[in-house]
C-alpha positions as CSV (number, residue, x, y, z in Angstrom):
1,X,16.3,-13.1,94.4
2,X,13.5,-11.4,96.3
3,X,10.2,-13.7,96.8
4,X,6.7,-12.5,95.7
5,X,5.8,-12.7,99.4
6,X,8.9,-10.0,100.1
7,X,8.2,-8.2,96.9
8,X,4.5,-7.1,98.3
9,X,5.3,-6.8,101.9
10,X,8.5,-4.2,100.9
11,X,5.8,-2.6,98.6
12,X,3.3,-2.5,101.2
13,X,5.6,-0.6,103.6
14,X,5.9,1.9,100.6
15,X,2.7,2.5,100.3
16,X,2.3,2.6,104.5
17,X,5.0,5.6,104.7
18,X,3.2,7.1,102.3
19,X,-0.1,6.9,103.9
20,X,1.1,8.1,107.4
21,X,2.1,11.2,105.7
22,X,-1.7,12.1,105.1
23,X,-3.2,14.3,107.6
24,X,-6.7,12.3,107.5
25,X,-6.0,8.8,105.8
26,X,-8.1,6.6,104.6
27,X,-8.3,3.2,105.2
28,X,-5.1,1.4,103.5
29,X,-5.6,-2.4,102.0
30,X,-2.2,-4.7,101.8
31,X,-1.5,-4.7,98.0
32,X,-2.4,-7.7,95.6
33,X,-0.6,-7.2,92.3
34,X,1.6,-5.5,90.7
35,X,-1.4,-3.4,89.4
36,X,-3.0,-2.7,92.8
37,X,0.7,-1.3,93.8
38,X,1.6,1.0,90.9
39,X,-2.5,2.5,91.4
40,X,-2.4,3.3,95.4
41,X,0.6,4.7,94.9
42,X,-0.4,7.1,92.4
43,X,-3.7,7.7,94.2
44,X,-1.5,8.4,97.5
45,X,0.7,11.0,95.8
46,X,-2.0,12.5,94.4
47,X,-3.7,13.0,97.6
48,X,-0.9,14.3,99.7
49,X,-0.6,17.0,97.5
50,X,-4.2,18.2,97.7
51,X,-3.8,17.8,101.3
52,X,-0.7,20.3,101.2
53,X,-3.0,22.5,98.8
54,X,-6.0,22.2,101.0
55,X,-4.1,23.1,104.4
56,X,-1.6,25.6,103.0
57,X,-4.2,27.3,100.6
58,X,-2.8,30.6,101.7
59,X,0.8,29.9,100.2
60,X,0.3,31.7,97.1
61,X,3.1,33.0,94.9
62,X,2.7,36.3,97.1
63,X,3.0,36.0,101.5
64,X,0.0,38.0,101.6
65,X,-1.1,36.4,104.9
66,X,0.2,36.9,108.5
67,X,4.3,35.4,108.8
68,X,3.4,32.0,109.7
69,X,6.1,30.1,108.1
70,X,4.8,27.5,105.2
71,X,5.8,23.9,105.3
72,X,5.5,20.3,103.4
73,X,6.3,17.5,105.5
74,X,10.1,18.6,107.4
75,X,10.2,21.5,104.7
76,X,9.9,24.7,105.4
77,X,9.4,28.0,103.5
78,X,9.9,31.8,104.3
79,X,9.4,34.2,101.1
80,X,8.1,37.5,100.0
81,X,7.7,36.6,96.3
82,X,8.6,32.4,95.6
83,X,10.1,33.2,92.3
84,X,12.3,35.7,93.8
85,X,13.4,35.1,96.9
86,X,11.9,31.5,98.1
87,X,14.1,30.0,101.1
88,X,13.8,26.7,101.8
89,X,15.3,24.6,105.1
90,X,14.6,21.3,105.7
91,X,16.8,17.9,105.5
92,X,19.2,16.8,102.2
93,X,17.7,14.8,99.7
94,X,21.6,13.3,99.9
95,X,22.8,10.7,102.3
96,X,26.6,12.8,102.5
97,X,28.4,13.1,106.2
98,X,30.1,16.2,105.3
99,X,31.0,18.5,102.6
100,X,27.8,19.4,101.3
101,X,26.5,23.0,101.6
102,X,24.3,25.9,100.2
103,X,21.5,24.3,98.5
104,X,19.5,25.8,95.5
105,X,16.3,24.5,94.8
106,X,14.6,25.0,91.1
107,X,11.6,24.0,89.3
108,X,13.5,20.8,87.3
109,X,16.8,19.2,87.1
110,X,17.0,21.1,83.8
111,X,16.2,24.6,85.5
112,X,19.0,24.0,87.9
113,X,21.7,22.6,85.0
114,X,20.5,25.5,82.9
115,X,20.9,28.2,85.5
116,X,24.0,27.2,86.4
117,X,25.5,27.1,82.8
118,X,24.4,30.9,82.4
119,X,25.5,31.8,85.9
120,X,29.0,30.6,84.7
121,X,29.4,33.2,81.9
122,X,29.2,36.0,84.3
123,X,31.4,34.6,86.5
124,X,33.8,32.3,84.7
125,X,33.8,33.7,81.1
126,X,34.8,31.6,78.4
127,X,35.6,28.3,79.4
128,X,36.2,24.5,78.2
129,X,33.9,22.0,79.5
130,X,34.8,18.6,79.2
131,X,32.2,15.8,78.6
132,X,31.7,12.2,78.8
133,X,30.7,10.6,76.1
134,X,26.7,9.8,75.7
135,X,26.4,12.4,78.7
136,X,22.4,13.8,78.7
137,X,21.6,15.0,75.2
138,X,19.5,18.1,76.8
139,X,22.4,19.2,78.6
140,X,24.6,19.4,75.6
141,X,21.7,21.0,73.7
142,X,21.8,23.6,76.2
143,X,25.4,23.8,76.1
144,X,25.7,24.5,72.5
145,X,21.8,27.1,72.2
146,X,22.6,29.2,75.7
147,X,25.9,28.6,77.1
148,X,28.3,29.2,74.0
149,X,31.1,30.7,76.0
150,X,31.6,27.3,76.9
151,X,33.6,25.1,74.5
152,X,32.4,21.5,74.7
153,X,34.9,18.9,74.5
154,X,33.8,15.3,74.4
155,X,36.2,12.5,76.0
156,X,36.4,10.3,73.5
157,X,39.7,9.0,73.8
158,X,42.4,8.4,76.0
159,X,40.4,10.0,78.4
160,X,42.5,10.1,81.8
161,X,45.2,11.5,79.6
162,X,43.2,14.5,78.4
163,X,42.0,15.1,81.7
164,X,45.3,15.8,83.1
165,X,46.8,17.7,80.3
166,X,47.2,20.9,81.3
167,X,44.8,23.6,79.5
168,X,45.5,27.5,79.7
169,X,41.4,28.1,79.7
170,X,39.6,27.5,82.6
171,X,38.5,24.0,82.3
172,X,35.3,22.5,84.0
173,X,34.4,18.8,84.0
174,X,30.6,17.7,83.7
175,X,30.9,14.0,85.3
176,X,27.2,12.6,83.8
177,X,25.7,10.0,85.9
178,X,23.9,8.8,82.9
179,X,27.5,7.9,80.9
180,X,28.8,4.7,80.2
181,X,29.9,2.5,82.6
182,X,34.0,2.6,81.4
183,X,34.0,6.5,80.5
184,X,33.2,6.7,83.9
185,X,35.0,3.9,86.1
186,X,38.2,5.6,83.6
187,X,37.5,9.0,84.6
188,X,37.3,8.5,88.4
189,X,40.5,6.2,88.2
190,X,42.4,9.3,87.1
191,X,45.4,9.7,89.4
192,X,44.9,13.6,88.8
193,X,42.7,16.2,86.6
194,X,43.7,19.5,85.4
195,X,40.3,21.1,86.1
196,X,39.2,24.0,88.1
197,X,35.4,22.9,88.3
198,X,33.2,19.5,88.4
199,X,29.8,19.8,87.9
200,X,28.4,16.4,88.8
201,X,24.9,15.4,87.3
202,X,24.1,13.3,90.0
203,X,20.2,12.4,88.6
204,X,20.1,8.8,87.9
205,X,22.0,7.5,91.1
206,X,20.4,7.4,94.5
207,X,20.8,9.9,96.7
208,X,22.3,7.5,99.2
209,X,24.7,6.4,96.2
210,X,28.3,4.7,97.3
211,X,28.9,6.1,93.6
212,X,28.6,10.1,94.8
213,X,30.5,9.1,97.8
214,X,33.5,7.6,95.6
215,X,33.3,10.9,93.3
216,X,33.4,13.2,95.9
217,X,36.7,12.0,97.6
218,X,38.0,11.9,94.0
219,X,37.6,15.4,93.8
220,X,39.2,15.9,96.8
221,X,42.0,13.9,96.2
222,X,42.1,16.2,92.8
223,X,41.7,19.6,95.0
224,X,38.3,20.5,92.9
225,X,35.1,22.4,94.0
226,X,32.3,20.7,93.1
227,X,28.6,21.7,92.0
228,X,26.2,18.7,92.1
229,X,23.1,19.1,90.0
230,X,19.8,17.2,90.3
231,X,16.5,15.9,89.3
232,X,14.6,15.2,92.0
233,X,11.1,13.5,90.7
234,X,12.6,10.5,89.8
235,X,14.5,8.4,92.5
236,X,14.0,10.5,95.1
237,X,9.7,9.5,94.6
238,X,9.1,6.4,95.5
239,X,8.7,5.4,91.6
240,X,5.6,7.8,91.9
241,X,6.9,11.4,90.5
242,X,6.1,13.1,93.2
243,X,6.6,16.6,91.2
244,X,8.9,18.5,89.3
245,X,11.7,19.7,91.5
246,X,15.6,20.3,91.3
247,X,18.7,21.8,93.1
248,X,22.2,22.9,92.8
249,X,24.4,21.7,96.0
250,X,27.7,23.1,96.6
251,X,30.3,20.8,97.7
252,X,33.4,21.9,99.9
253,X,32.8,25.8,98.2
254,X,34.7,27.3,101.2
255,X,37.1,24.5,100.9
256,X,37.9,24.8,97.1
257,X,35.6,27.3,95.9
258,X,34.8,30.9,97.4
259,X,37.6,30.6,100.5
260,X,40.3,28.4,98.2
261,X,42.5,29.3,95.4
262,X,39.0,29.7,93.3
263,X,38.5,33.0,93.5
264,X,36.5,33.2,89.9
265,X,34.2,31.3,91.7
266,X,33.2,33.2,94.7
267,X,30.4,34.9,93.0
268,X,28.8,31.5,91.3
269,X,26.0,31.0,94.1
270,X,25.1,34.6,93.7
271,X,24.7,34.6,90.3
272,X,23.1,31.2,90.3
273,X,20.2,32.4,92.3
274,X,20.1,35.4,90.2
275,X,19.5,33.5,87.4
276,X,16.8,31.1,88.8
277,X,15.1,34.5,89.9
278,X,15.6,36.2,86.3
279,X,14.4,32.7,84.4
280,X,11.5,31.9,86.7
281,X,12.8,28.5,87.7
282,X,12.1,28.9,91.3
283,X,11.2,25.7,93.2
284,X,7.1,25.0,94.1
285,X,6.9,24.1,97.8
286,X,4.3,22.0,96.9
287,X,6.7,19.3,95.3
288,X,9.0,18.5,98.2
289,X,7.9,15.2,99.5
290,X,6.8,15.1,102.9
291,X,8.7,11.7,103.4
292,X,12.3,13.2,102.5
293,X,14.1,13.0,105.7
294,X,12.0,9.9,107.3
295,X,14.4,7.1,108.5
296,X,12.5,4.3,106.4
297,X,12.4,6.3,103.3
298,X,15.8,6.2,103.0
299,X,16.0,2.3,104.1
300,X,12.7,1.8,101.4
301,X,14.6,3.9,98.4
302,X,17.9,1.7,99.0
303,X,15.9,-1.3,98.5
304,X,14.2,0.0,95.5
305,X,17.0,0.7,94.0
306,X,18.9,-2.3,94.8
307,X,16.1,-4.3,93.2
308,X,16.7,-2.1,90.0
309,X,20.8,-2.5,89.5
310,X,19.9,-6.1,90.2
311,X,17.3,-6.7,87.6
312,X,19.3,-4.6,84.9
313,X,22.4,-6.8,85.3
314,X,20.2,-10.1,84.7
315,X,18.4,-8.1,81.3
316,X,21.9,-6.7,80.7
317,X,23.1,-10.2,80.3
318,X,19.9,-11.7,78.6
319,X,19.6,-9.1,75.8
320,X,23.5,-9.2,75.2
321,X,22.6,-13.2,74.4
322,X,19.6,-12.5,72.7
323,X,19.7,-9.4,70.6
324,X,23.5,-9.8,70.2
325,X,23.1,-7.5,66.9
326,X,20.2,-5.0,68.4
327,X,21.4,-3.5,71.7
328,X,22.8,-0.3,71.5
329,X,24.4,0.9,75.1
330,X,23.8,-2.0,77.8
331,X,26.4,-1.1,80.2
332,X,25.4,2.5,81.8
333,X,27.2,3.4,84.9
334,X,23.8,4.4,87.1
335,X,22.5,0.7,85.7
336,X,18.9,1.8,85.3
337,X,18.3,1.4,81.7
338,X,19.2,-0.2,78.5
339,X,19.2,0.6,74.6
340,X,18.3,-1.4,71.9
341,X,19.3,-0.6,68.0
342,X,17.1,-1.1,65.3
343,X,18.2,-2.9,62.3
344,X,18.1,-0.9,59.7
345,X,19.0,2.1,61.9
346,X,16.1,3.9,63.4
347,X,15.3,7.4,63.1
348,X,13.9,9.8,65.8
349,X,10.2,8.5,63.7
350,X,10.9,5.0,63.6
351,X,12.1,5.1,67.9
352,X,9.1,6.6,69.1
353,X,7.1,4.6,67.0
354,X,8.8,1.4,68.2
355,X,8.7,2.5,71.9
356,X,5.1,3.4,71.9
357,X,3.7,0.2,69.7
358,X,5.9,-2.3,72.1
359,X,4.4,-0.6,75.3
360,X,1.1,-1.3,74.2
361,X,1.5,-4.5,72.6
362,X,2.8,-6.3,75.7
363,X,1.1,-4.0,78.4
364,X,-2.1,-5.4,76.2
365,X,-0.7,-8.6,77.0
366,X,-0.7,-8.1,80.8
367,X,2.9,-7.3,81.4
368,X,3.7,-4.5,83.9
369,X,5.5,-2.2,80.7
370,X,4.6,1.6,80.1
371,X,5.2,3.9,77.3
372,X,6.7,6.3,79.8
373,X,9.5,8.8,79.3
374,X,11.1,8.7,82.6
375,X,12.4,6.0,85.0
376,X,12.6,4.4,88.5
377,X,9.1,3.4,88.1
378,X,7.3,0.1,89.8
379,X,6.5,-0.8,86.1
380,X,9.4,-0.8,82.7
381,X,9.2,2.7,81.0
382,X,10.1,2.4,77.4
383,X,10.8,5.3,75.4
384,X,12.6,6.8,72.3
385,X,16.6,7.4,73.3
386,X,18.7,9.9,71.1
387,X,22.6,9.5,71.7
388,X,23.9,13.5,71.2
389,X,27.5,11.9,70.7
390,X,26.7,9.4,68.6
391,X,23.7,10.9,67.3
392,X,22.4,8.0,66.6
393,X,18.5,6.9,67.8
394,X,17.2,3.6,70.3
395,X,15.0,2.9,72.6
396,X,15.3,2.9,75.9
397,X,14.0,0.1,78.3
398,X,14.1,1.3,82.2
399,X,14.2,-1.8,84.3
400,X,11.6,-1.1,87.3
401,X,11.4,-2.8,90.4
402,X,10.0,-5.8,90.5
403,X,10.2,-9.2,91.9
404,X,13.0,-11.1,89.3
405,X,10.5,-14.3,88.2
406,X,8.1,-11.4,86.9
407,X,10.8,-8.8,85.1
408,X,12.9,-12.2,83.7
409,X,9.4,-13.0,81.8
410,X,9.3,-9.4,80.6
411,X,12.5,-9.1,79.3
412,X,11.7,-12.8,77.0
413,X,8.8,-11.1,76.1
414,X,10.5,-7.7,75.3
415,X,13.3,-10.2,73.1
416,X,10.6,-11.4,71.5
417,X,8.9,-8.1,70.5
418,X,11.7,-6.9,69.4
419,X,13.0,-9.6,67.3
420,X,9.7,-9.8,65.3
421,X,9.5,-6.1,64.9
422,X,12.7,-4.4,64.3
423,X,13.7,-4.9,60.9
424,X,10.5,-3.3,59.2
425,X,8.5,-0.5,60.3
426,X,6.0,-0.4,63.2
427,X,2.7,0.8,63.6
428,X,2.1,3.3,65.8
């Protein structure tokens, strides 16, 4: 259990690699609250981003100016036109030894998903692609509106033995970091998978993540190419959302993909990048973080996100004991978030409703809790939740990091809340 002492001298380290990354910083005061953290660091994203605008004010869409190569912190950038042909070298947002190759970079996590979905029907055709259950409702909306040569299958039951059946369609399996807990631990204890791709959503786990590790030797062991997809203004930020930014990562390709037995998918980084030029969802240079490749970074994210897993298993217990008949999905395998139910059911109305009113009634209160819509924050997010397999409505609570006295007091407030409120409607 970290101390309140620890808790601000970690965060003031944040908030110091931050600051050294500013051409011409201000002075920087040793944090106070809770409070006093979540504003400096706000107020130092924001200003090394008009620092990259001010000094790189001649990176417009268009290299209009002499050839001298753009950059953001270890990033660099060489391009005639960004949407169409913006090349980008500088360090992996992942922690990975080997495999990992080309990289794609795209305006969102959903720009790079979405790309690669369409790229897929050039190259692969019609397909099956097999999904977790409670796997990211937006990527199964764009399954089912864009990507319709692609037959989605949901695992719902005996999943390692569907996984291994043999299929005569090409089969691809979207491993979702945002599934449960035991879809997950079941699919990665398969002793083999009769797939020919695994896109893995790697979003809500840590670029540094044991778990990526343990899914990339299982797709070796299973002799699979594998595409990893990502969100990158979330917990690769600092908690700050830094700025919209995704990428595509191809993992072993020469191994499995374009040089194996794969030959379908030689052509699928082509036609990725064709697509991200076609749909406009080219990266901005401005949203790489300078700090990506900084030693500390990596050592300050681990802690962060350590501090998370660690708080979610103690509200993970607590709300099992407490809201015994109001928790929807506790047990997530990236262990960032919880759901609770509503009792009687809650509509899409009745979630946001309850999200927004219990945000404000405890942040009113003094508690470090936001009506936010995204996650790996300093402060809890709480937001409306829609299951696309269940298709059933919640709300979701993201556990932020913070020292354990302060969250455990949150989440006996949160009980409360929620107790009074959820069996009759809430004001907005």
């Amino acid at each position: 259990m970290e101390t309140w002492d620890a808790y601000l001298a970690r965060k003031h380290e944040e908030l110091r690699l931050l600051h050294g990354c500013l051409r011409k910083p201000p002075p920087l005061t040793a944090p106070r609250s809770v409070a006093d953290i979540i504003r400096q660091k706000f107020q130092l994203t924001a200003a090394l981003k008009g620092d990259h605008a001010l000094h790189d004010w001649t990176a417009t869409e268009t290299a209009w100016t002499n050839p001298a190569t753009h950059h953001a912190g270890p990033f660099t950038f060489s391009y005639d036109y960004q949407r169409a042909d913006l090349d980008v070298n500088g360090p992996s947002f992942y922690a990975l030894e080997e495999g990992a190759g080309e990289t794609i970079y795209t305006s969102s996590g959903m720009a790079a998903i979405s790309a690669l979905l369409l790229a897929s029907a050039r190259v692969i055709g019609t397909a099956e692609i097999l999904l977790l259950p409670g796997s990211y409702g937006e990527t199964l909306e764009s399954i089912e509106s864009y990507a319709r040569q692609l037959q989605p299958i949901i695992l719902r039951r005996s999943l390692p033995e569907t996984i291994a059946q043999p299929s005569s369609s090409f089969r691809i399996l979207l491993l979702d970091s945002s599934a449960p807990a035991s879809a997950f631990e079941a699919t990665l204890g398969c002793d083999r998978a009769a797939i020919d791709l695994m896109i893995f959503d790697t979003t809500c786990f840590s670029g540094g993540s044991g778990r990526i590790r343990r899914v990339l030797a299982c797709a070796r062991r299973w002799g699979v190419p594998v595409v990893m997809v990502r969100s990158h203004n979330k917990l690769d930020s600092l908690g700050a959302e830094y700025g919209r930014l995704g990428s595509v990562v191809f993992v072993d390709w020469m191994m499995h993909g374009a040089a194996g037995g794969q030959s379908r998918l030689k052509d699928l980084p082509c036609e990725i990048r064709n697509a991200v030029r076609l749909l406009g969802g080219a990266a901005l240079p401005a949203h790489f973080p300078p700090y990506i490749g900084i030693a500390r970074y990596r050592a300050l994210t681990n802690k962060r996100i350590a501090a998370i897993l660690y708080n979610t298993r103690r509200a993970r217990r607590y709300f099992a004991a407490a809201l015994p008949e109001l928790t929807a999905e506790l047990n997530f395998e990236h262990g960032l978030y919880v759901t609770l139910d509503g009792e009687p059911p809650l509509d899409e109305a009745a979630a946001r409703q309850a999200a927004a009113a219990m945000s404000h009634d405890l942040s009113q209160a003094g508690l470090p809790i936001r009506h936010a819509g995204s996650f790996g924050f300093d402060f809890a997010a709480a937001e409306w939740f829609h299951n696309a397999t269940t298709d059933r409505y919640s709300v979701r609570i993201a556990v932020p990091d913070l020292p354990t006295a302060i969250w455990d007091d949150l989440t006996v407030a949160i009980v409360a809340w929620w107790s009074a409120h959820q069996g009759r409607a809430v004001a907005a």
